[in-house]
C-alpha positions as CSV (number, residue, x, y, z in Angstrom):
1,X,109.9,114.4,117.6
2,X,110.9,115.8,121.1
3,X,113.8,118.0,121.6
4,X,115.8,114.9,121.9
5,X,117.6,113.9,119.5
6,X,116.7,111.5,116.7
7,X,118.6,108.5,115.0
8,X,118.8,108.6,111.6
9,X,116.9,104.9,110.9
10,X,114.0,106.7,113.0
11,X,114.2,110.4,111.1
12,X,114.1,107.9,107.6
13,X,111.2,106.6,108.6
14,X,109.3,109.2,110.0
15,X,109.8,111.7,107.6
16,X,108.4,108.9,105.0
17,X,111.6,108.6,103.2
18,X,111.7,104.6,104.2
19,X,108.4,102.3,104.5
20,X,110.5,100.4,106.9
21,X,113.7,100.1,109.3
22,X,114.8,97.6,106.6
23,X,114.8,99.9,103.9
24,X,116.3,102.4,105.9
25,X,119.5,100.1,107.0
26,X,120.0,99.0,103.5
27,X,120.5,103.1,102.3
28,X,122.5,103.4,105.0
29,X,124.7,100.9,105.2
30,X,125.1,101.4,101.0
31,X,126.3,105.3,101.3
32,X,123.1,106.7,100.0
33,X,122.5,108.9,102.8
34,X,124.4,112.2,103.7
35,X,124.0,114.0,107.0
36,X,125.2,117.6,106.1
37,X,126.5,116.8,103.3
38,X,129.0,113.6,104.0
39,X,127.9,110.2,104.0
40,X,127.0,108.7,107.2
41,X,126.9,104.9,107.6
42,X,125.6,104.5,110.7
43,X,122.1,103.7,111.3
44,X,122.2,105.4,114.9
45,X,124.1,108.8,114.6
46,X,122.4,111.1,116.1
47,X,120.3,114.1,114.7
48,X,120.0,117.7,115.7
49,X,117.9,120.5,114.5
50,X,119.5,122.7,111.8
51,X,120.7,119.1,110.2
52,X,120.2,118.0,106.6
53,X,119.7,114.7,105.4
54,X,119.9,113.5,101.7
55,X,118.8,110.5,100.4
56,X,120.0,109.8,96.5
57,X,118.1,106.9,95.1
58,X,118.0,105.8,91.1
59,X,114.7,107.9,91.2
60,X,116.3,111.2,92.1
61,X,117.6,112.7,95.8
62,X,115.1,114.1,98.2
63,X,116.7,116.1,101.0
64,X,114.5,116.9,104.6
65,X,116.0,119.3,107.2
66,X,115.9,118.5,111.0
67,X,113.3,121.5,112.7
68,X,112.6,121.1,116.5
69,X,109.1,119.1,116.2
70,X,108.6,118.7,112.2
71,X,110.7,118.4,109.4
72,X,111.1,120.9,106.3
73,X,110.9,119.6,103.1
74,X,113.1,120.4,100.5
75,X,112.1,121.6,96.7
């Protein structure tokens, strides 16, 4: 990542959350993804660093933090 921000579809799938774009549309779009903590249906909002995103899926929820070039994983 760049100091630009990032979409969420894109953060999804680089951070290895989502093997694809359609995987990460479908999360979206059903309300299993929170951007700080609310839910955020659209594919394209816009990440900065200092965000955290939280994806809660039958297997358990996995949370990854927006940091400048990387991203931090969560315990």
């Amino acid at each position: 990542m760049s100091d630009e921000p990032i979409r969420l579809g894109q953060f999804l799938k680089f951070t290895g959350l989502a093997d694809t774009g359609g995987e990460a549309r479908e999360w979206i779009q059903a309300g299993k993804v929170t951007v700080d903590g609310d839910v955020e249906t659209r594919r394209g909002r816009q990440l900065a660093d200092g965000m955290v995103v939280e994806v809660t899926l039958p297997q358990g929820t996995t949370r990854r933090a927006v940091v400048g070039e990387e991203y931090d994983p969560f315990s």
